[in-house]
N, C-alpha and C positions, 0 to 999 in steps of 0.2 A: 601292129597291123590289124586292120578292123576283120580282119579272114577269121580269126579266135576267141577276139576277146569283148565280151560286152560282161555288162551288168549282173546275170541271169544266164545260164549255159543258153540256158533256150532262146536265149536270145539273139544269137550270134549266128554266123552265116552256116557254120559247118554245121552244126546242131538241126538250123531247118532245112539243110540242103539233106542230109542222112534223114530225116523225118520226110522231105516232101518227098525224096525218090522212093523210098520203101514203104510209108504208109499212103503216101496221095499217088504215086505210082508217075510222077515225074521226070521225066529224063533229067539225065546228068546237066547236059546240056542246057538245060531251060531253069538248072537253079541259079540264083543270086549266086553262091560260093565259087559254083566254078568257073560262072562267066566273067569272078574278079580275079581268081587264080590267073586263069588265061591272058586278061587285062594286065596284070602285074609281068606276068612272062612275055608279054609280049611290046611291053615299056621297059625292057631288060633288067628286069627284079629277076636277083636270084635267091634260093632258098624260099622258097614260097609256101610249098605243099611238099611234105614228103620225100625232097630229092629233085619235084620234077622241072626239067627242063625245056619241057616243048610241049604240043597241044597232044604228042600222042604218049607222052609220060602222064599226062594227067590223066587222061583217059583210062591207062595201063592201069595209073590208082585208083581210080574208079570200079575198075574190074575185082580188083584185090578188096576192097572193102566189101564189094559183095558177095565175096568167099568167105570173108571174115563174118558179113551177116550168116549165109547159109549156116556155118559152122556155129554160132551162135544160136543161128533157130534150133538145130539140130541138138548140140549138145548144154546150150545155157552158155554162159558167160564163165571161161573158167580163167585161175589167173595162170601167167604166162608159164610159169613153171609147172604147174598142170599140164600145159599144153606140150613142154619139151619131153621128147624123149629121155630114160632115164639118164642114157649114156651122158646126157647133156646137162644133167641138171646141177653140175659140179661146177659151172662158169663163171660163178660168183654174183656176189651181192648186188652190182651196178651193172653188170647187164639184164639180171633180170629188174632192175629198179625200170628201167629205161624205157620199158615194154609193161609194165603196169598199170593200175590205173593207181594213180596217187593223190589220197586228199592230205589233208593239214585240218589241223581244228582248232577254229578262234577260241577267244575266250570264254561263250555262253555256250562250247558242242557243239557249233556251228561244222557243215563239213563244207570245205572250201577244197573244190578241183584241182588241183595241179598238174598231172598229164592225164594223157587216155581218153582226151575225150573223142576218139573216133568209139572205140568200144564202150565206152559211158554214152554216148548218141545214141547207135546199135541198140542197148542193151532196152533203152529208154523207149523206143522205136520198137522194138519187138516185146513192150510192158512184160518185163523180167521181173519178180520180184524181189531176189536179190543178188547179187553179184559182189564179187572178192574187192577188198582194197586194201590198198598199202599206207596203213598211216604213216606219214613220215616226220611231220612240226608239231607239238602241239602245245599251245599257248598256255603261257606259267598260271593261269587264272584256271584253263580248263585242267591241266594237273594237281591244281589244288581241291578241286571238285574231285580227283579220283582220289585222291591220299585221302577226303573224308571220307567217302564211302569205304575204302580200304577199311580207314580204324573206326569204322562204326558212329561217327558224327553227322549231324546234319551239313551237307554241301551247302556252300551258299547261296540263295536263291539269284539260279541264271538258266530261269526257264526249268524246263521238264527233262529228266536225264533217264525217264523210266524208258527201256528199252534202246538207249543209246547203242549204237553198234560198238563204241569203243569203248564201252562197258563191258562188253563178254565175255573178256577173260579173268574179270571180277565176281567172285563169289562172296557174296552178303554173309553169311556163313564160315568163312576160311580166314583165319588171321593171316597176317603179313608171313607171320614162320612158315605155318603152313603151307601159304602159298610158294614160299620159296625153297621149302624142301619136296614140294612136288614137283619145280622146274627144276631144281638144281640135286636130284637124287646124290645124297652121300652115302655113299657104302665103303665099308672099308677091305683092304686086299687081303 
């Protein structure tokens, strides 16, 4: 469905419909996204946006996304489990997957979207500089590039990896042991 997906996030309806309403200050109403949301629901598509099923569910999600901007201007982009209480944060791994923002990385460190992108918009939209994500695929070419830097080789050249976000939890510094007896603390009883 052409509502999500093009070439370039920014390319895509949802992307400049959350850009034109909060930075060019256009109504909902007057974007390309939701007058094809509405178009779609009202040629009896369902599943379109969200859940919604009429013109004033869409609407309704319109309102919710600008709670989610406020809360974004206000406190930054946090990820979802930040966001839940603590009581809640025990609900496991796939519902909070589901409520993320999730990339995948090609081969060359590329980060490729996968969900979130209401809050990847948002975030883009109110020039955050950086915001939580969930890696969840990453392509056996870009795993090879982290096992060199891991043992101290040169990666293969695929582009620039200095400052990679899914580099951070790699210390130039810290062997493999090292690093796995600081995750995995052995002590004995």
């Amino acid at each position: 469905m052409d509502l999500y997906y093009a070439d370039r996030i920014e390319e895509g309806l949802l992307y400049r419909a959350i850009e034109s309403h909060f930075v060019d200050d256009v109504p909902w109403e007057q974007t390309r996204f939701v007058q094809r949301v509405i178009e779609y629901l009202e040629y009896g598509r369902e599943n379109v946006w969200q859940g919604c099923s009429s013109r004033e569910d869409v609407f309704a999600r319109c309102r919710r996304v600008e709670e989610i901007y406020r809360s974004m201007r206000r406190r930054g982009c946090l990820s979802y489990r930040e966001l839940m209480p603590p009581s809640r944060r025990e609900e496991g791994f796939l519902r909070f997957m589901e409520n993320e923002i999730v990339v995948d990385i090609g081969r060359g460190g590329e980060l490729l979207l996968v969900s979130g992108k209401h809050r990847y918009s948002i975030a883009r939209a109110l020039e955050l500089d950086e915001i939580p994500v969930t890696f969840l695929v990453r392509h056996a070419k870009w795993m090879a590039t982290r096992r060199a830097i891991v043992h101290g080789t040169d990666p293969e050249p695929n582009g620039s990896v200095d400052g990679h976000p899914d580099l951070r939890d790699l210390n130039e510094n810290e062997s493999m042991t090292e690093r796995a007896r600081r995750a995995l603390p052995l002590t004995s009883a």
